[in-house]
N, C-alpha and C positions, 0 to 999 in steps of 0.2 A: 504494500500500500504506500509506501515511504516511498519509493521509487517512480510512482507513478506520478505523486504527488511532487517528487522532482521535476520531473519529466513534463509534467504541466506546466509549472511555472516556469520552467524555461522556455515550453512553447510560447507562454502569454509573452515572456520577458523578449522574445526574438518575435513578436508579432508585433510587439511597442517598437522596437528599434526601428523595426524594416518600416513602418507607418511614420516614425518621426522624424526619419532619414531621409524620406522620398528623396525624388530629385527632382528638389526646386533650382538647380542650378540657373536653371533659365526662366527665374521670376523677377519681377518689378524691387521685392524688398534683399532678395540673394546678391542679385548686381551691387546696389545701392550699398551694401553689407560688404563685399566684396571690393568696392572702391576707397572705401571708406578706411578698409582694414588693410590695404595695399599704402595708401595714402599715408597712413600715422605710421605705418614700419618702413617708410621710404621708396617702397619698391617702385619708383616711377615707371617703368616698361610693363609693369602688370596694370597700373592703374590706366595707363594709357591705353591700354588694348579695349577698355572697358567703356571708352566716349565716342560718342559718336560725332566725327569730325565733320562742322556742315559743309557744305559745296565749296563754300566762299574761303574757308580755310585751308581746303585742299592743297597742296604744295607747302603749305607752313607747319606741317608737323614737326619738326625738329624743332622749330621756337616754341610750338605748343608745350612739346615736352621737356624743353628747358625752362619753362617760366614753371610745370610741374615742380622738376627739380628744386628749384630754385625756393621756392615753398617749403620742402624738406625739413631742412634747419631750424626754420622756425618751427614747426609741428611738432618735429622732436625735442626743442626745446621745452615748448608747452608742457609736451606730456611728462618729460621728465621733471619740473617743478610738481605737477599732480602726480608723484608718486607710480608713473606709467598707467596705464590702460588694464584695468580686471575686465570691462565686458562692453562689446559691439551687437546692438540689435536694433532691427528694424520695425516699425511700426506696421499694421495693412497699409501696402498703397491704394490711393486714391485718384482714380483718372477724369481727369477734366473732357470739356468737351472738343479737344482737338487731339483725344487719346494720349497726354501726356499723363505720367502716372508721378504724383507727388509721393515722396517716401519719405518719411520722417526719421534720421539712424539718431541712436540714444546711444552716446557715450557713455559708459561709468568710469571715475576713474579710481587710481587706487589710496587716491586721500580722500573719496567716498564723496568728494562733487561730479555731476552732472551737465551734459551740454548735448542738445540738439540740433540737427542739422536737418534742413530741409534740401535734399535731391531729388531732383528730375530726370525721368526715368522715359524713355521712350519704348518704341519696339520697331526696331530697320528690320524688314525682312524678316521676321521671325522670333531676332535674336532683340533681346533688351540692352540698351547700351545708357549708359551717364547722357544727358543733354547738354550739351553747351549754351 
Protein backbone atom coordinates (compact mmCIF):
# COMPACT_ATOMS: atom_id res chain seq x y z
CA UNK A 1 0.00 0.00 0.00
CA UNK A 2 3.14 2.29 0.98
CA UNK A 3 4.37 1.83 -2.45
CA UNK A 4 1.43 2.62 -4.35
CA UNK A 5 0.86 5.55 -2.20
CA UNK A 6 4.52 6.51 -3.49
CA UNK A 7 3.80 5.88 -6.72
CA UNK A 8 0.97 8.40 -6.74
CA UNK A 9 2.40 11.18 -5.44
CA UNK A 10 4.99 11.10 -7.75
CA UNK A 11 2.57 10.79 -10.59
CA UNK A 12 0.60 13.88 -9.03
CA UNK A 13 4.08 15.55 -8.32
CA UNK A 14 5.21 14.96 -12.25
CA UNK A 15 1.76 15.95 -13.58
CA UNK A 16 2.20 19.43 -11.58
CA UNK A 17 5.76 19.83 -13.00
CA UNK A 18 4.97 18.98 -16.65
CA UNK A 19 1.60 21.41 -16.35
CA UNK A 20 3.64 24.27 -14.62
CA UNK A 21 6.49 23.92 -17.12
CA UNK A 22 4.44 24.11 -20.32
CA UNK A 23 6.15 25.83 -22.84
CA UNK A 24 5.31 29.22 -22.73
CA UNK A 25 8.41 30.08 -24.35
CA UNK A 26 6.72 31.84 -26.99
CA UNK A 27 4.28 34.07 -24.75
CA UNK A 28 3.71 37.84 -24.20
CA UNK A 29 4.95 37.77 -20.29
CA UNK A 30 8.12 34.80 -21.05
CA UNK A 31 9.68 37.38 -23.73
CA UNK A 32 9.15 40.32 -21.48
CA UNK A 33 10.79 37.97 -18.48
CA UNK A 34 13.37 36.96 -20.73
CA UNK A 35 14.55 40.40 -21.78
CA UNK A 36 14.25 41.67 -18.75
CA UNK A 37 16.43 38.85 -17.04
CA UNK A 38 19.15 39.16 -20.11
CA UNK A 39 19.06 42.91 -19.53
CA UNK A 40 20.01 43.03 -15.58
CA UNK A 41 22.81 40.06 -16.06
CA UNK A 42 24.39 42.01 -19.01
CA UNK A 43 23.94 39.74 -21.70
CA UNK A 44 23.27 42.25 -24.43
CA UNK A 45 23.35 39.69 -27.73
CA UNK A 46 20.56 37.61 -25.93
CA UNK A 47 18.56 40.64 -25.18
CA UNK A 48 18.91 41.99 -28.59
CA UNK A 49 17.62 38.94 -30.27
CA UNK A 50 14.47 39.49 -28.26
CA UNK A 51 13.36 43.40 -30.08
CA UNK A 52 11.86 43.70 -32.64
CA UNK A 53 13.94 46.03 -34.94
CA UNK A 54 11.39 48.42 -36.83
CA UNK A 55 11.97 49.08 -40.67
CA UNK A 56 13.28 52.40 -40.16
CA UNK A 57 16.16 51.16 -37.96
CA UNK A 58 17.10 48.43 -40.16
CA UNK A 59 20.86 48.82 -40.98
CA UNK A 60 21.48 50.52 -37.23
CA UNK A 61 21.69 47.59 -35.20
CA UNK A 62 25.17 47.62 -34.15
CA UNK A 63 24.37 51.26 -32.57
CA UNK A 64 21.14 49.63 -31.26
CA UNK A 65 23.07 47.32 -29.54
CA UNK A 66 25.69 49.46 -28.21
CA UNK A 67 23.45 52.02 -26.75
CA UNK A 68 22.12 48.28 -25.07
CA UNK A 69 25.47 47.93 -23.96
CA UNK A 70 26.19 50.94 -22.90
CA UNK A 71 23.17 50.64 -20.38
CA UNK A 72 24.89 47.79 -18.75
CA UNK A 73 26.97 49.52 -16.17
CA UNK A 74 24.40 51.20 -14.85
CA UNK A 75 21.98 48.36 -14.34
CA UNK A 76 24.57 46.49 -12.72
CA UNK A 77 25.30 49.17 -10.60
CA UNK A 78 21.72 49.46 -9.53
CA UNK A 79 21.26 46.17 -8.65
CA UNK A 80 24.40 45.75 -6.80
CA UNK A 81 23.51 48.72 -4.38
CA UNK A 82 19.89 46.56 -4.00
CA UNK A 83 21.69 43.74 -2.71
CA UNK A 84 21.24 41.89 -6.47
CA UNK A 85 18.06 40.42 -7.85
CA UNK A 86 16.18 37.33 -5.67
CA UNK A 87 13.14 37.28 -8.35
CA UNK A 88 11.97 38.23 -12.18
CA UNK A 89 8.11 37.92 -12.90
CA UNK A 90 5.74 38.97 -15.11
CA UNK A 91 2.32 40.08 -14.61
CA UNK A 92 -0.95 38.71 -17.49
CA UNK A 93 -0.21 40.61 -20.51
CA UNK A 94 -2.70 42.85 -21.64
CA UNK A 95 -3.29 43.64 -25.55
CA UNK A 96 -4.58 46.99 -26.76
CA UNK A 97 -6.39 47.45 -29.79
CA UNK A 98 -3.52 47.49 -32.34
CA UNK A 99 -2.59 43.97 -30.72
CA UNK A 100 0.26 45.21 -28.77
CA UNK A 101 0.55 43.22 -25.53
CA UNK A 102 1.52 45.50 -22.21
CA UNK A 103 3.55 43.27 -19.80
CA UNK A 104 4.18 44.46 -16.41
CA UNK A 105 7.83 42.58 -15.19
CA UNK A 106 8.04 42.93 -11.12
CA UNK A 107 11.57 43.06 -9.99
CA UNK A 108 12.20 41.83 -6.34
CA UNK A 109 15.33 42.78 -5.10
CA UNK A 110 17.55 41.24 -2.48
CA UNK A 111 17.37 44.29 0.09
CA UNK A 112 13.46 43.37 -0.27
CA UNK A 113 12.42 46.77 -2.55
CA UNK A 114 10.55 46.53 -5.53
CA UNK A 115 10.29 48.17 -9.14
CA UNK A 116 8.05 47.64 -12.08
CA UNK A 117 8.59 47.82 -15.58
CA UNK A 118 6.06 48.31 -18.18
CA UNK A 119 7.10 46.39 -21.68
CA UNK A 120 5.74 46.11 -24.85
CA UNK A 121 5.27 43.07 -26.39
CA UNK A 122 4.32 42.45 -29.93
CA UNK A 123 3.89 39.36 -32.13
CA UNK A 124 6.13 39.57 -35.80
CA UNK A 125 5.06 36.52 -37.49
CA UNK A 126 4.35 34.26 -34.98
CA UNK A 127 7.13 34.89 -32.62
CA UNK A 128 6.67 37.79 -29.64
CA UNK A 129 9.45 40.05 -29.76
CA UNK A 130 10.21 43.42 -27.03
CA UNK A 131 8.69 46.78 -29.15
CA UNK A 132 10.70 49.53 -29.67
Amino acid sequence: MLKFLQAAFLGLLMSLFVTACGDNSNSPEHVAVAYMTHMTSGNVDEAFKLLDIPEQAKGREAQIKGKLGALTPAIKEAIAQRNGIKTIKADKATKNEQGIYNVIVKVSYGDGSEESESIKVQDVSGTYLIKL
